[in-house]
N, C-alpha and C positions, 0 to 999 in steps of 0.2 A: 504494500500500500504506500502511496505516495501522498502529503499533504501539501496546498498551497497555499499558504496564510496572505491576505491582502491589508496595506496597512496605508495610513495617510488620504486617505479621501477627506471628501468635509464640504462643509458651504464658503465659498472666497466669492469677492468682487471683481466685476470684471479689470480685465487689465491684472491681476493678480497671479497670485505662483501656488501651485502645490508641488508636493513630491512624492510619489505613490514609492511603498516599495512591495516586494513580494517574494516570501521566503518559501521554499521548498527543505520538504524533510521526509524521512521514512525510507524505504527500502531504495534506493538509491545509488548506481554506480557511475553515474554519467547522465548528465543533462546536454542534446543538440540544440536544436534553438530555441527560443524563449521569444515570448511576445506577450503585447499587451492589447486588449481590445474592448470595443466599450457597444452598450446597448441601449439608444435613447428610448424612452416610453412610448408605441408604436409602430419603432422601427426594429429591423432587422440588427444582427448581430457585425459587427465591423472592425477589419484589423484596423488598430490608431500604429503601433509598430512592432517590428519584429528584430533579434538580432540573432546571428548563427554564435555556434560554439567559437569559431575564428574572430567574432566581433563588428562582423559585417552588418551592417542593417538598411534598415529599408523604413519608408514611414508612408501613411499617406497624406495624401495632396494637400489636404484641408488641416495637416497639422505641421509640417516641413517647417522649418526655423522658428519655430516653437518648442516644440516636444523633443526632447532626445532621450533618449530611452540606452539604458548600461547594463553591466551584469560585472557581482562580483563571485567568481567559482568558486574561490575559497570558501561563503557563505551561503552556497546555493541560491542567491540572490539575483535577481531584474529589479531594473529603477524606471519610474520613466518621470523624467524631472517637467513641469509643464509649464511655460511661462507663458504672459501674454494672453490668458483666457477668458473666454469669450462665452455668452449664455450657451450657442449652438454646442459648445463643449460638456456641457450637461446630459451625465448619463452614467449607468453602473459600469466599472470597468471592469474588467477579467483580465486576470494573468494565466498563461498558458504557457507548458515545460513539457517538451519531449523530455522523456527518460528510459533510460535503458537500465534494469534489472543487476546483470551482470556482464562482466566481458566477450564481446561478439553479440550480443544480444538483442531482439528488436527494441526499439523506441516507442513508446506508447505516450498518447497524447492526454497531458492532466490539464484539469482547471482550478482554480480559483474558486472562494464562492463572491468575489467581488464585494466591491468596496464606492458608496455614493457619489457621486463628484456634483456639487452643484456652483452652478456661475451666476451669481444675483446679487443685483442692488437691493 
């Protein structure tokens, strides 16, 4: 079993900063990419960003020089730091961790149980 704790959500103004983080724990020998993604009321589920075990990432469009998004392995950790936010930014986020078991092993895909994010005057 693998756990993903979400942390750092909240109610900010717009124009303002949060910093989500999200720890993974439990049967664990390796985590491949990690992402973060958010679900407004409504709407469908959406990658905000993703990064590989190499450090590579990717974001989308509507949050690109905003949002950067890190990971620390040592702490089985994803960050995704948010500046500059805006109401349309309002929505539960999920963090999400390939993990693989043991050595040679498939990766299986965990989630989060997500954590608020509101942007309001």
């Amino acid at each position: 079993q693998v756990q993903l704790v979400e942390s750092g959500g909240g109610l900010v103004q717009p124009g303002g900063s949060l910093r989500l983080s999200c720890a993974a724990s439990g049967s664990i020998f390796s985590i491949n990419d990690m992402g973060w993604y958010r679900q407004a009321p409504g709407k469908q589920r959406e990658l905000v960003a993703r990064i590989t075990s190499g450090g590579s990432t990717n974001y989308a469009d509507n949050v690109k020089g905003r949002f950067t998004i890190s990971r620390d392995d040592a702490k089985n950790t994803v960050y995704l730091q948010m500046n500059s936010l805006k109401p349309e930014d309002t929505a539960v986020y999920y963090c999400q961790a390939e993990v693989a078991y043991r050595s040679g092993g498939t990766y299986f895909r965990w989630w989060g149980q997500g954590t608020q994010v509101i942007v309001s005057s």
